[in-house]
N, C-alpha and C positions, 0 to 999 in steps of 0.2 A: 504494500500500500504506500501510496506515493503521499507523506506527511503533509508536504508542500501543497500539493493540490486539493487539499481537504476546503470544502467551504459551509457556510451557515445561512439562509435565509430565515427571516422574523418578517410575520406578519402583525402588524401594530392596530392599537385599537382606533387610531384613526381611522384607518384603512390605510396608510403605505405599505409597501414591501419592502421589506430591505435584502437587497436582495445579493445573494454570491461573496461575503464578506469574507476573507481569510479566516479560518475555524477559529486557529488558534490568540489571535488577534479582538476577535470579539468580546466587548465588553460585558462582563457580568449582568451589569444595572439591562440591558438592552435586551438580552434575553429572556431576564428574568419579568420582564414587564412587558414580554408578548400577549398577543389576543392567539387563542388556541389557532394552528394554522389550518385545521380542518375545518369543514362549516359541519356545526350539528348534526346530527341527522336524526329525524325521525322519521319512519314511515310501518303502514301495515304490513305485520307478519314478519319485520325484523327479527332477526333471532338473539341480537345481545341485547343487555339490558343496560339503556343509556338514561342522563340526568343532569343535573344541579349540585352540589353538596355546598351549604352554607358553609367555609370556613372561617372557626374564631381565629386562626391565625394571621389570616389574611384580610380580612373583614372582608370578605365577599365573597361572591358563587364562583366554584372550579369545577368544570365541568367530568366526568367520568363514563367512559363507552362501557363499560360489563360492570359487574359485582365485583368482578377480582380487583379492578383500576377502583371501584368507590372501596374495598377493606383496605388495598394501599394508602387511600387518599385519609380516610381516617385514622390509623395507624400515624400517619404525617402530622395529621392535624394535633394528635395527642403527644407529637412527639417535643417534648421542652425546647429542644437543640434546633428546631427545625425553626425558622422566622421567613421563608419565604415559600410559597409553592405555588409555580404557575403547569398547568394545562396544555401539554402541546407544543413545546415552546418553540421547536423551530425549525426548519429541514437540513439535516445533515447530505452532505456531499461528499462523493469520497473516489478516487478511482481503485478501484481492485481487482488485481490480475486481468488489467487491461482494460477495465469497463469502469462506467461512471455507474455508482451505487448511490441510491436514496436511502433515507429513511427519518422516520418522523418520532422519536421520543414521546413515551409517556407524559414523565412527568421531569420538573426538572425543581429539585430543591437547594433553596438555600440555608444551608446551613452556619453555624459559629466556626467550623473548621473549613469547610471547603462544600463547592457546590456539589451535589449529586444528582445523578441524571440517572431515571429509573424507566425498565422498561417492563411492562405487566404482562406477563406471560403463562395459559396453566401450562402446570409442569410435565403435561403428558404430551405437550405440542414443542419442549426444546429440542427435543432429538430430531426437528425434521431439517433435513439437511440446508434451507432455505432461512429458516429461522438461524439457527445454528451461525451459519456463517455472518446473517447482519449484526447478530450479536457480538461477535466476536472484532468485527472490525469497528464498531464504535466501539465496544470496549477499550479498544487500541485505539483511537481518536482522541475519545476522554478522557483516559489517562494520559494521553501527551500534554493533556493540559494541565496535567498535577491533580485532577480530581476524581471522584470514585463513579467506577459506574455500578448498578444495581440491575441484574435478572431478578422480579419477585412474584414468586406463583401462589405462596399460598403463606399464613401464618397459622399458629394454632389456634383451636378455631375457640377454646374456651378463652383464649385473655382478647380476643376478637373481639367477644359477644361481651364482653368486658367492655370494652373501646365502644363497643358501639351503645351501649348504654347510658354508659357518662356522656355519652355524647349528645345526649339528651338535655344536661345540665352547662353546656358551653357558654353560653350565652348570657357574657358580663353582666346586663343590664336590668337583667331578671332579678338581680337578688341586690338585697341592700345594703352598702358599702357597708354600714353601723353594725350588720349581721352579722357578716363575713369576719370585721375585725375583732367583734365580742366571741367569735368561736375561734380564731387563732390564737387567742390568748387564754381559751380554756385548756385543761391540759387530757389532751384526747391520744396519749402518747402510752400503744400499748393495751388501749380498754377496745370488743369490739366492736362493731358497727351500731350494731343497735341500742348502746347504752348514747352514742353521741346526742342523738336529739333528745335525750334527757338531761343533759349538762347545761344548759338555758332554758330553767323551768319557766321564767317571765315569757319566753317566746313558744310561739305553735310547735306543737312536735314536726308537723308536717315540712315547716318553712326550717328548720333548723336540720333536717334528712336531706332537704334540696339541697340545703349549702354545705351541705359534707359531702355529698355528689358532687358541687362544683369543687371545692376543693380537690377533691382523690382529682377533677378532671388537670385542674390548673397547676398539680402536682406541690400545693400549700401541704396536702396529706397525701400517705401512698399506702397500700398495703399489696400482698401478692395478689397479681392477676391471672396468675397461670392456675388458679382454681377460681372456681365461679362464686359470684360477688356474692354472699350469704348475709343474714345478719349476723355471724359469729366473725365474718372477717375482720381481723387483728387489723386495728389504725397503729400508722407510726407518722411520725413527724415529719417532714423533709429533712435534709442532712442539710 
């Protein structure tokens, strides 16, 4: 693969192109604030399941083509380290073994150490020799640029359904600052889940269960997710 010849188009939410830029040369901020380069699709009798997902981390809608791209995209959303995630972000170019190669990125995160560029794949379609190979040449793309790439087919599906529960409670504005800071300073370090909404007996049980859902989500509190959320789940404190 000829490094040299690698290039990037971004489609911008204005509508310009940008188009054939040097791969390696492209600016972070510019990719990461693509408009997805596919247009939507919906139509009858599709077979994958396409959408929306409000992201808290981004404050706004990242689109997702199947199930597998929406458990990546909340996985990301929940993920601390994660502060960017765009949709699509941008068309790769690349010539290999003589031919000019496309391919169009999942997802592309940014993170505190370095950006990651994910592609969502089930796992019983990487062996096909087509797949296989565009993998491997962006993989080699990406890291020429010093950053990581990501095949992701599946996660387990119990700390998933974990993720996608709290994912219920994201959304900052739902809950009240005075709430939230009266239950950080209870000491919920260690007791389980269900004794928490009894530690503010002046408050609703109900409203004080929601903000220990936002919390475990905004990682104020964590306990293990790789068994399912129970009320016996052991709260611990963040480090």
């Amino acid at each position: 693969m000829d490094d040299s010849a690698m290039t990037v188009s971004v489609r911008q939410y204005a509508g310009e192109v940008v188009e054939d830029r040097p791969w390696t040369a492209a600016p972070v901020r510019l990719l990461a604030s693509a408009a997805p380069w596919r247009t939507f699709r919906w139509y009858k009798g599709q077979r994958h399941y396409s959408g929306t997902y409000w992201s808290a981390t981004t404050g706004g809608h990242v689109i997702y083509e199947s199930r597998l791209e929406l458990a990546r995209l909340l996985s990301a959303d929940f993920d601390p380290f994660v502060h960017g995630i765009t949709a699509q972000p941008f068309l790769l170019k690349a010539v290999v073994d003589g031919q000019v190669r496309k391919h169009i990125p999942d997802y592309l995160l940014v993170t505190e150490q370095s950006p990651v560029v994910v592609d969502v794949k089930p796992r019983r379609s990487l062996a096909e020799p087509v797949v296989a190979s565009t993998f491997e040449w962006t993989r080699r793309a990406v890291e020429s640029r010093g950053w990581r790439y990501e095949v992701w087919s599946e996660s387990p599906k119990t700390e998933l359904e974990n993720i996608r529960f709290l994912a219920g409670y994201r959304r900052r504005w739902l809950f009240a600052p005075e709430l939230l800071d009266e239950l950080r300073q209870v000491d919920l370090d260690g007791i389980p889940l269900r004794q928490a909404a009894r530690r503010l007996p002046d408050r609703p049980e109900s409203l004080v269960r929601a903000a220990t859902f936002h919390l475990l989500w905004t990682h104020g509190l964590r306990t293990d997710l790789s068994h399912p959320l129970r009320p016996t789940a052991v709260l611990r404190r963040a480090a």
